[in-house]
Residue frames relative to the residue before (quaternion, step in Angstrom):
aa qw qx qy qz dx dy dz
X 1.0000 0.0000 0.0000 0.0000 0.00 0.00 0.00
X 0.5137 -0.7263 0.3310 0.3149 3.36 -1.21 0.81
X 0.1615 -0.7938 0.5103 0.2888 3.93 -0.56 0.78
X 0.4134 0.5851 -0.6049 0.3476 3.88 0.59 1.11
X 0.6486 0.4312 -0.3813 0.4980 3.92 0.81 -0.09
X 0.2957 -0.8376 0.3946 0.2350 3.53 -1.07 0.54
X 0.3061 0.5752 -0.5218 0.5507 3.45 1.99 0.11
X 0.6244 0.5526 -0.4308 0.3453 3.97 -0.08 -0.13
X 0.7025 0.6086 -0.1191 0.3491 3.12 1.18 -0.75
X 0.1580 0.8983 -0.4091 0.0290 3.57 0.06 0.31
X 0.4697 -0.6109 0.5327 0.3497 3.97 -0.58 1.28
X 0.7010 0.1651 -0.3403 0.6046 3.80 -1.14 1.85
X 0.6381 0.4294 -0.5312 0.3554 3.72 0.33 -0.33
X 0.5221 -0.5412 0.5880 0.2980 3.27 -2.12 1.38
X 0.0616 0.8405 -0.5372 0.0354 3.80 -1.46 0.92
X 0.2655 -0.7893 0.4673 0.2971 3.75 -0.60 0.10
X 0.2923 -0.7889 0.5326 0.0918 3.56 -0.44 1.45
X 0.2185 -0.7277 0.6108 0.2230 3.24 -0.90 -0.09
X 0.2629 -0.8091 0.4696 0.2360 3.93 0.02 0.79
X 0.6306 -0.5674 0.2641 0.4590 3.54 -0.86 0.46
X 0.6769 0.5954 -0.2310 0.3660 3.10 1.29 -1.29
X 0.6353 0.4804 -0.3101 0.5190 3.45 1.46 -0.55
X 0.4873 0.6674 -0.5475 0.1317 4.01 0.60 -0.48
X 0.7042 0.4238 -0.4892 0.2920 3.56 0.50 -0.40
X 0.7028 0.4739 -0.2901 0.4441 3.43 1.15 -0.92
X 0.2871 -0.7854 0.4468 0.3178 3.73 1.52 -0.12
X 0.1328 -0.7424 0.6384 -0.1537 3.79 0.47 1.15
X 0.2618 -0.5902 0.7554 0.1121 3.66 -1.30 0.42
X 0.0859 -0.6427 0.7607 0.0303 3.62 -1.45 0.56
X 0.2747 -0.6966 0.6290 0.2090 3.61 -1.13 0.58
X 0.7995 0.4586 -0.3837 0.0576 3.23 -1.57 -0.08
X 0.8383 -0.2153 0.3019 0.3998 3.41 -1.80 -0.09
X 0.4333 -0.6554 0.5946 0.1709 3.58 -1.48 1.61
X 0.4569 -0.6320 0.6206 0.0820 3.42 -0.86 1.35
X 0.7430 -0.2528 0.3176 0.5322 2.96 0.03 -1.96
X 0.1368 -0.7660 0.5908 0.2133 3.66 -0.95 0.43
X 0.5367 -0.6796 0.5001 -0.0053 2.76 -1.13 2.44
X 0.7502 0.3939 -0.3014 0.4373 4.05 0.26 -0.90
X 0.3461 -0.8505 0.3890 0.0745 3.22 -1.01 0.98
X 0.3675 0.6293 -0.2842 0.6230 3.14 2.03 -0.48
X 0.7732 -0.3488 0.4474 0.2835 3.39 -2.18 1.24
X 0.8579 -0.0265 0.2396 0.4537 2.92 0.06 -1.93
X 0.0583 0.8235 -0.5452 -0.1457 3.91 -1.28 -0.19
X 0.6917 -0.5886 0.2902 0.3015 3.39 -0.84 1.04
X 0.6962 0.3842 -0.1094 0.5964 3.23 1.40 -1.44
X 0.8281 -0.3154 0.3256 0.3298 3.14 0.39 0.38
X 0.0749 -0.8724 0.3872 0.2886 4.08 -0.67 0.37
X 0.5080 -0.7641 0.2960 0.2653 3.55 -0.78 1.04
X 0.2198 -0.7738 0.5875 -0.0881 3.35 -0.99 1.13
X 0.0367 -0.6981 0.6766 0.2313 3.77 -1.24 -0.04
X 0.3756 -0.6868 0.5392 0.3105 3.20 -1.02 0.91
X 0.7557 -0.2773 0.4002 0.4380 3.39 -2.02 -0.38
X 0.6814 0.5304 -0.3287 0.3826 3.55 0.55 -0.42
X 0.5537 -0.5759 0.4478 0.4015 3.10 1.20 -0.84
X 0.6036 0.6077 -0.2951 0.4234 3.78 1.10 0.13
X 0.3206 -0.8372 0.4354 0.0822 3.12 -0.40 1.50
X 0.3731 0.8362 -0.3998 0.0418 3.84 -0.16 0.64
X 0.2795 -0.6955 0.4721 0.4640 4.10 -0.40 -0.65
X 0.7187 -0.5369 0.3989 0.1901 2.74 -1.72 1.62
X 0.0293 -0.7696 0.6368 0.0360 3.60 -1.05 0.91
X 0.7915 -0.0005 -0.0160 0.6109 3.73 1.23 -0.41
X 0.1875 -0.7459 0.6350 0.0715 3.45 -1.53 0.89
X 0.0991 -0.9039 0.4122 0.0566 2.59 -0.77 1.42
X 0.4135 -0.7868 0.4034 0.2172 3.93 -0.39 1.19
C-alpha cells in the first residue's frame, strides 16, 4: 500500500520509514506508527510518522 496518502496510515501500523539520514542511500527502518506527524491528505515524498522507537521518518511501505 501506498505510504504517500494519510487515510493509509494508521497509529500501531507495521511500516518502512526511510530516515533522513538514510535518503540518499534509501535504507528501510522497520516498525510501529507512534504518531503521524504530516498534516496534509497526501505527500509526494512520502508521509511523516515517528515510530515507537522514537525514529522520525516518511513512510515508503505498509505493511499488512
Amino acid at each position: 500500500m501506498e505510504g504517500t496518502k494519510r487515510a493509509n496510515i494508521k497509529i500501531g501500523a507495521q511500516v518502512s520509514i526511510v530516515l533522513k539520514k538514510n535518503q540518499r542511500s534509501g535504507e528501510l527502518t522497520v516498525g510501529s506508527v507512534e504518531k503521524i506527524l504530516t498534516n496534509s491528505p497526501n505527500h509526494p515524498h512520502g508521509i511523516k510518522v515517528r515510530l515507537d522507537g522514537g525514529d522520525v521518518g516518511r513512510v515508503k511501505q505498509i505493511h499488512q
